[in-house]
C-alpha positions, 0 to 999 in steps of 0.5 A: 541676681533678679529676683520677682514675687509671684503672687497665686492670687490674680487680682486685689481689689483697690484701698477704697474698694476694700473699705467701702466693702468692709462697711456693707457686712456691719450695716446689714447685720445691723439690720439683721439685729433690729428686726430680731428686737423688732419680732422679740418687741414689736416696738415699731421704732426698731422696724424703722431703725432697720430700714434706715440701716438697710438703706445705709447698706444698700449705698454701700452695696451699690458703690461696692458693686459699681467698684466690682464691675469696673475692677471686672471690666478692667480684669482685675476683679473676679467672676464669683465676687461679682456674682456675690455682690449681685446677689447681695444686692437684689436680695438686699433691695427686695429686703428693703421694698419689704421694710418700707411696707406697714411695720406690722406686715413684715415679720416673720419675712423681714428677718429671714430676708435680712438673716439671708442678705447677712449671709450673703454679705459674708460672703461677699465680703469674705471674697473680696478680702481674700483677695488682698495682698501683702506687702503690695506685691504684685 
C-alpha cells in the first residue's frame, strides 16, 4: 500500500528565504522603536540609530524580494506575498529618503512611515511563514 502527503498549501519558501524574512520584522520594529525615543527625547543620536537600522532592513527586505520573485517566477512563491514585500519595500525606502533628511525635519512622519512599514513587514512576514511545512512534506 502506497501511501503520499497531500499538502493544502501549494508552495514553501527555501531555509534562507525564511531566515532572511525572519530578520526584516525585527529591524524595522527597530526602527519604529528609535524614532518613538527620538519624538519622546529628541536626542538626535536616536534618529541616527534608525536610519542605520532602517538600512539594515531595507538589505533585508531587498534580498527577501529578489528571493520572492525568483521562488514566483519558478512558481513557487505566491501572488499576495510578493505584493507584501513590494509593498514593504517602497514604503520602507520612502521611510528611509525621510530619515536622511535634517534630524529635526522628520517627526512627526518619521514614526507614522516607520509604524506603517512595521505593519506591513508583519504582514509580509506573517505570509511568508505560513507557507512553511512540516516535516518536508511535499
Amino acid at each position: 500500500m502506497e501511501s503520499s502527503v497531500v499538502s493544502s498549501r501549494p508552495w514553501a519558501i527555501h531555509p534562507f528565504h525564511a531566515a532572511v524574512l525572519g530578520g526584516v520584522l525585527p529591524l524595522f520594529l527597530g526602527a519604529l522603536l528609535a524614532d518613538y525615543a527620538y519624538w519622546s527625547s529628541y536626542e538626535i543620536q536616536w534618529s541616527n540609530f534608525a536610519a542605520w537600522l532602517l538600512v539594515g532592513a531595507m538589505v533585508m527586505t531587498s534580498i527577501a524580494l529578489l528571493l520572492a520573485i525568483v521562488g514566483r517566477l519558478r512558481g513557487s512563491a505566491g501572488t499576495v506575498y510578493l505584493v507584501a514585500l513590494i509593498a514593504t519595500w517602497v514604503v520602507g525606502f520612502v521611510n528611509a529618503l525621510h530619515h536622511a533628511r535634517d534630524a529635526w525635519a522628520i517627526m512627526p512622519g518619521a514614526l507614522l512611515l516607520s509604524a506603517l512599514v512595521s505593519v506591513l513587514a508583519l504582514v509580509a512576514t506573517w505570509i511568508g511563514f505560513s507557507s512553511l511545512r512540516a516535516g518536508g512534506a511535499r
